[in-house]
Every structure is written in C-alpha cells, then in structure tokens.
N, C-alpha and C positions, 0 to 999 in steps of 0.2 A: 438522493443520497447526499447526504451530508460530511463535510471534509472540511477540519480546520483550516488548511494552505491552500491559498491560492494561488495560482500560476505565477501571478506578476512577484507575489511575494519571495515566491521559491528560486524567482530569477533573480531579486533587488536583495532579497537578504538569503541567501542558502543558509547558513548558520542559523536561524530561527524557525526557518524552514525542516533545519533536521531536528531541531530540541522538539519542537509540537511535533513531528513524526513520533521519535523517540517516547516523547508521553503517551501518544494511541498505541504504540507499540506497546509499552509495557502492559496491559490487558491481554498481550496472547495468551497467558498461561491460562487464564479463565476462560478458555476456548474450549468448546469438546475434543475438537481434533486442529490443533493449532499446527501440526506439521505438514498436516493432507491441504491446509491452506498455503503457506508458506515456501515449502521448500517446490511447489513448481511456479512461484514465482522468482524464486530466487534460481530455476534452471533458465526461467524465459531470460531474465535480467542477465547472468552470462552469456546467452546467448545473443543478447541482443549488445552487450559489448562485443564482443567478437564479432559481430557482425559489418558492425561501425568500425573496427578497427583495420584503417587504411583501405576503406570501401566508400562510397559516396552513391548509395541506392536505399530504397523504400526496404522499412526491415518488414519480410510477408509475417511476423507472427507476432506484431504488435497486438492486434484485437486480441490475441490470446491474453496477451500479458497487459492489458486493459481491463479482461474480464475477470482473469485470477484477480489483478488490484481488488476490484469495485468489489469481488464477493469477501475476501478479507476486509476491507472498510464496512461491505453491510452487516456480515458478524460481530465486528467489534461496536458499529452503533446499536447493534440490538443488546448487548451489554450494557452500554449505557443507558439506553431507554428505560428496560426492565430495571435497572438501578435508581432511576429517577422515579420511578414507580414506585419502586418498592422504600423510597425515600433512606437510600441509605448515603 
C-alpha cells in the first residue's frame, strides 16, 4: 500500500505532513461510501485521545484503527490507479 508521508516526515515536518494528507483527503467525495470509511475512524481517533489522555498504557484498539486507516488509503489508491488508467 502506497502512502505519500512518511513516519520520519510526519515527525520532522507535521505541517507538510497535514497539506499531503489534506490532498489524498480531498478524493473522499469520489468514494462509494466515504462515510462507512471515515467516520469510524474518526470514532477510533477519539477514542484513542481519551485514551492517552492522563494514562501512560498500550491503547487495545490501535489494530482497529490501523486497519480502518489502511482500508481508507487503499480506496483512495484505487482512485488513483483507475485514474492513471484511464489517463485523466
């Protein structure tokens, strides 16, 4: 799976790190179902602030919210793909 940001980037620059998020992001709307992707990562993502917040332990439902990411990035590379295909 393919991902413009890299870890060390994400650490060394956050600010160029969100603008290239923010670019893959703008392709949800060409999603079939862009909210059945999103909004339970965005339930994992509060929950895993709160989790962290004034606690110092393993959060148990990281893998969740690892596997929501990666299947919203491979939706969105398959837009790209088919795009570069279809040379638009």
């Amino acid at each position: 799976m393919s991902w413009s940001i890299a870890r060390s980037e994400a650490l060394s620059d956050p600010l160029a790190a969100r603008l290239k998020a923010m670019t893959k992001l703008r392709r949800l709307a060409e999603l079939d179902d862009p909210e059945g992707l999103v909004v339970p990562i965005l339930v994992d993502a509060i929950l895993m602030a709160e989790s962290y917040r004034g606690a110092r332990h393993q959060i148990t439902f990281l893998p969740e919210l690892t596997r929501s990411v990666d299947a919203l990035i491979r939706e969105i590379n398959i837009l790209e793909k088919a795009e570069e295909m279809t040379g638009k």
